[in-house]
N, C-alpha and C positions, 0 to 999 in steps of 0.2 A: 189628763188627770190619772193619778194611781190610785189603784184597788186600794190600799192600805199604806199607812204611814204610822210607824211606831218611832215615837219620841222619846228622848232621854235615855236609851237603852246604852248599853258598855258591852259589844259586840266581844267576845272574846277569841283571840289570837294567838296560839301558841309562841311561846318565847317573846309577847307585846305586852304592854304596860294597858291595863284597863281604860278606857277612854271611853266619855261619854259622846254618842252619835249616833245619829236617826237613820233610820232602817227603811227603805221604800219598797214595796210589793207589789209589783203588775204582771198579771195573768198566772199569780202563783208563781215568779221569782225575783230574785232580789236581783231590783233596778239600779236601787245606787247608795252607797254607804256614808254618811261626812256629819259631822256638826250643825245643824241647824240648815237643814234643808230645804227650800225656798221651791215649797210644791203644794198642789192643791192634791187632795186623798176623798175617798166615798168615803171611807173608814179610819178614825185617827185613834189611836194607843198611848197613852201617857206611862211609858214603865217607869218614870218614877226611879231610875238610877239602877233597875234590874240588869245583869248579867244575861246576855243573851250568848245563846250554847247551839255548837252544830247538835245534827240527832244523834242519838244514843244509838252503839250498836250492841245488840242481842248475838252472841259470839258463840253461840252454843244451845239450841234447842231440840227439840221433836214433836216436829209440827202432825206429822204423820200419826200421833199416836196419841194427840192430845183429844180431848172431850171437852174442852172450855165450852161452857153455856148451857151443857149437858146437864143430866142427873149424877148424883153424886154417887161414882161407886167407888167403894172400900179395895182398897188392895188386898188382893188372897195371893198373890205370889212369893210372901214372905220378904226374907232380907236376905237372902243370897240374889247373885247377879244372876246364878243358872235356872232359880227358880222366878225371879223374875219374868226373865227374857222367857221361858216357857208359856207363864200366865200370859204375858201381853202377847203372846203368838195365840193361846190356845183360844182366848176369848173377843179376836177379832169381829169374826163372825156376831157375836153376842152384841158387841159394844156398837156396834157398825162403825168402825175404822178399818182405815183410812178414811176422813171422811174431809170435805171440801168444805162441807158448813162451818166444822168445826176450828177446820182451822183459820177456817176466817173468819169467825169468833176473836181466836185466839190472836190474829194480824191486828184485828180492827182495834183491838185494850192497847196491844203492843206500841202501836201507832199515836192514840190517842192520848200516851202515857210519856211521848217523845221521841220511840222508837224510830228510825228512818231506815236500818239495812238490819236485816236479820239472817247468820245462819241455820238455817237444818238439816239434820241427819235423816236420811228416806229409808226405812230399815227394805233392804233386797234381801229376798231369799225365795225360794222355788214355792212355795204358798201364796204368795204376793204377791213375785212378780215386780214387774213396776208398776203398780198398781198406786202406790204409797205417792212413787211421781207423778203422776197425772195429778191424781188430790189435791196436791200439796202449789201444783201450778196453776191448778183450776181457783186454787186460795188466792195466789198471790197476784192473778191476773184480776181479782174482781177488786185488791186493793191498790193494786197499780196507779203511781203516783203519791200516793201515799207510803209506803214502805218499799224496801226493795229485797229481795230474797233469791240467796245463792242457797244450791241444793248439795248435801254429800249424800252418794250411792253409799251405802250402810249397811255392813253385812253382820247385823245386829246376833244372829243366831249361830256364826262361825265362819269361817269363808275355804278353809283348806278343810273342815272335817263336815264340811256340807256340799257333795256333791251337785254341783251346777251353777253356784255362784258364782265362780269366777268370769263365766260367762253372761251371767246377769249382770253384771257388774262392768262387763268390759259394753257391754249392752246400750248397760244408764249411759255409759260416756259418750256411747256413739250417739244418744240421742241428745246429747246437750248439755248434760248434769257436769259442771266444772270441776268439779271434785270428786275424790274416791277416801272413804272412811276404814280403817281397820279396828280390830277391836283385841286388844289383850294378845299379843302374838305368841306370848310363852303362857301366860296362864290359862286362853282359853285354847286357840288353836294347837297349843302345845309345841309349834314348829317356827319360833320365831325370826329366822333366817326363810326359811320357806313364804311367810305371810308377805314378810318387810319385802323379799326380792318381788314376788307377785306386785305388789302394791307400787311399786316404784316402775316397775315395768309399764304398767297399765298408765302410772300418770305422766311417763315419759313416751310411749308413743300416743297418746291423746293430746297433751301437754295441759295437763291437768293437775291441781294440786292434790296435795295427803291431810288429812287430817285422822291420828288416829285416837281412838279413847286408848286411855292405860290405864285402868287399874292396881295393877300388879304393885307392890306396895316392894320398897327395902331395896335389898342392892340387884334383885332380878330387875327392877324399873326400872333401877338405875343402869344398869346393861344393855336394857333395850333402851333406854335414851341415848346411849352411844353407838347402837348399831342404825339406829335413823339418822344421828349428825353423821356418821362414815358415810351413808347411801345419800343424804343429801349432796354434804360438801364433790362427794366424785360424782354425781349426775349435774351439780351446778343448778340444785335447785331451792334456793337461798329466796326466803319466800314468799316458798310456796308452800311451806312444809310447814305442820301445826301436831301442837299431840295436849292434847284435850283429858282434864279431870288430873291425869299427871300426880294419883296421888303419892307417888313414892320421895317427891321431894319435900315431902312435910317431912316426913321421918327420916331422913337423912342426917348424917352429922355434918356441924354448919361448914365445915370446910368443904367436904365433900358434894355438898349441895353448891355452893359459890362453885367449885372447881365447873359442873356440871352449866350451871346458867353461863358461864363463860363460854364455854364450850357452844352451847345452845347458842348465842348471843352470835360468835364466828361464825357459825354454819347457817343463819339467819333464820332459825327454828321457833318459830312463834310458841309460847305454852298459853293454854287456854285454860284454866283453874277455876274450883269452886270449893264451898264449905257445905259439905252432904255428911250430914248425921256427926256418925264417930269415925269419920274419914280424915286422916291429918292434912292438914291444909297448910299449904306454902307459905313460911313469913316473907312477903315479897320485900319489905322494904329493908332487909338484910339482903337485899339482892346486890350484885356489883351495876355501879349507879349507868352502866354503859350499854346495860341487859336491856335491849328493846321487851316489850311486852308485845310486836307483833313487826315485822319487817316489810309485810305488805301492806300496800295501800287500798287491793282491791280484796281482802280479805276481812276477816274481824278475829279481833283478841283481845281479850279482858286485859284493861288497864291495873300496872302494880300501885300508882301512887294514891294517896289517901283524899289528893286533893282531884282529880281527874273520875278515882272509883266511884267518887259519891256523887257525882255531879251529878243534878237533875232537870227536864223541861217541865213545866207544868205553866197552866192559865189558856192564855190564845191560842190559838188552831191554825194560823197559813202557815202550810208547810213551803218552804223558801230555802233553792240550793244557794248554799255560801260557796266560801273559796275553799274549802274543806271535802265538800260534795255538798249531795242532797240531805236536805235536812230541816225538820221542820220546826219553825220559828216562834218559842215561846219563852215566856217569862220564867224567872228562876228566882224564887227566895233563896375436763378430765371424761372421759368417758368411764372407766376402768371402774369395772364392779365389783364392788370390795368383798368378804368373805361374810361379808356381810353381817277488882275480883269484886272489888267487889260489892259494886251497886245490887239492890235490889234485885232479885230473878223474877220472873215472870213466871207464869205457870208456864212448866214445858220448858224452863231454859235454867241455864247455869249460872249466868253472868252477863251483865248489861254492861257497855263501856261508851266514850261521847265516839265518835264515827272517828275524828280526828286524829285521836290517839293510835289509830293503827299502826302510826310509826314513832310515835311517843317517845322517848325514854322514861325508864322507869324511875319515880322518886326513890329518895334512899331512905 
């Protein structure tokens, strides 16, 4: 007998035509997919012609630095990035983050909301520590099975104009963290060949991916997005390579931005996007229709198309890996080194996408 049997569902399939068929679930995975399946179930689901969807991935969060379930505190750090990043360092101690509970608070909504793989960013820097890792792994072990979470070492507070990072950082990876994050290489580091080379180095002898934030807005972003597709394409790391928030392609002129996502697109450079305040936000589906929205499969990136961004899980609970990955099953209304969106967020993230889409092509 199977744990569960969901009836009349329309399993959905990248590039397949909607088809109604029943869904069987033993020990928490999907046993066997078809038409009218000839089983006995503890537990039987009538969906009723629902759209059943892989899980949702969370492609951009900070698990680290979240308070979900907490008390409500007000932001004093204002609306610059430097006075931000300041406040969320200075009032650690206060808020008691990093914290474990918290973030698995913030996993368990995640999850229960459809979420199945979440990334996050672990701010490193010489007050922390890895402190922010441990937290953040002590979170994701207690929801293990339920969600799954890749960590980026995150040198939230600078990384070349903050003495000891780079060794904290080289640190995280030794201890497991697959990813290495950078932030703003010309507007905050000021040294954007300096940062990109460090970063590319660290994830070439770990073999670890990049994900970096850009803020940088105009044709400086748009510089530094070509000094990462140069450091990609010649290290051959086609990807594994992500650059998150990305707000300079909103404000680009439209040729200039197409030239740019092509480019991106060849060098298999994931962008990872949001819509925050008065930050101009990327019309993806001006995008060229060939522009992946993420190259890897073991990575997350927000989906461009309108039909994929909105997607959502909601109703029933077995979470059930499809042939997509894990994801849980609910109802849906050269060596040569050169010279170098939008589903609902979560609290703590940028952008929700279905798991599937990692290698998606983007709608036009």
């Amino acid at each position: 007998m199977t744990d569960l049997l969901l009836r009349n569902g329309r399993p959905w399939t990248p590039g397949l035509p909607l088809r109604s068929a029943d869904i069987a679930v033993a020990g928490g995975r999907i046993a066997a997919v078809g038409p009218g399946l000839d089983l006995e179930a503890a537990e039987v689901i009538d969906l009723d012609g629902a759209i059943v969807l892989p899980g949702l991935v969370d492609a951009h969060c900070h698990l680290d630095k979240t308070m979900f379930g907490g008390p409500w505190t007000p932001n004093t750090g204002g609306r610059t990035l430097e006075g931000r990043i300041a406040n969320g360092e200075g009032r650690r101690a206060e808020l008691g983050v990093p914290s474990a509970d918290y973030a698995a608070n913030l996993l368990r909504a995640m999850a229960a909301a459809g979420t199945s793989f979440v990334r996050s960013h672990i701010d490193i820097d010489p007050e922390v520590g890895l402190g922010g890792v441990a937290a953040v792994r002590e979170a994701a072990a207690r929801l293990s099975g339920a969600v799954d979470v890749e960590l980026v070492a995150f040198p939230q507070g600078g990384l070349l104009t903050r003495p000891g990072v780079p060794a904290l950082l080289e640190a995280a990876l030794a201890d497991g963290v697959g990813t290495v994050g950078g932030l703003d290489p010309a507007g905050f580091d000021r040294d954007p060949t300096g940062q990109l080379d460090l970063l590319f180095d660290l994830a070439e002898r770990h073999g670890a991916s990049i994900d970096v934030h850009l803020h940088d807005r105009g044709l400086l972003g748009a510089w530094e997005y070509e000094l990462i597709i140069e450091r990609t394409k010649a290290l051959g790391m086609a990807g594994r390579v992500a650059i998150s928030h990305a707000y300079a392609m909103g404000g680009l002129e439209p040729d200039h931005r197409r030239r740019i996502a092509e480019a991106l697109a060849e060098a298999g450079v994931a962008m990872i996007t949001c819509a925050v305040g008065g930050a101009p936000s990327s019309p993806c589906r001006s995008w060229p229709t060939r522009a992946r929205c993420s190259p890897s499969a073991t990575t997350a990136s927000a989906t461009c198309g309108p039909r994929t961004a909105t997607a959502t899980c909601s109703a029933a609970s077995t979470r059930c890996p499809s042939a997509t990955g894990s994801c849980p099953t609910r109802r849906s209304s050269s060596r040569s080194r050169p010279g170098r969106t939008a589903a609902r967020p979560s609290s703590g993230s940028t952008g929700t996408a279905s798991r599937s889409d990692a290698t998606r092509t983007c709608s036009p």
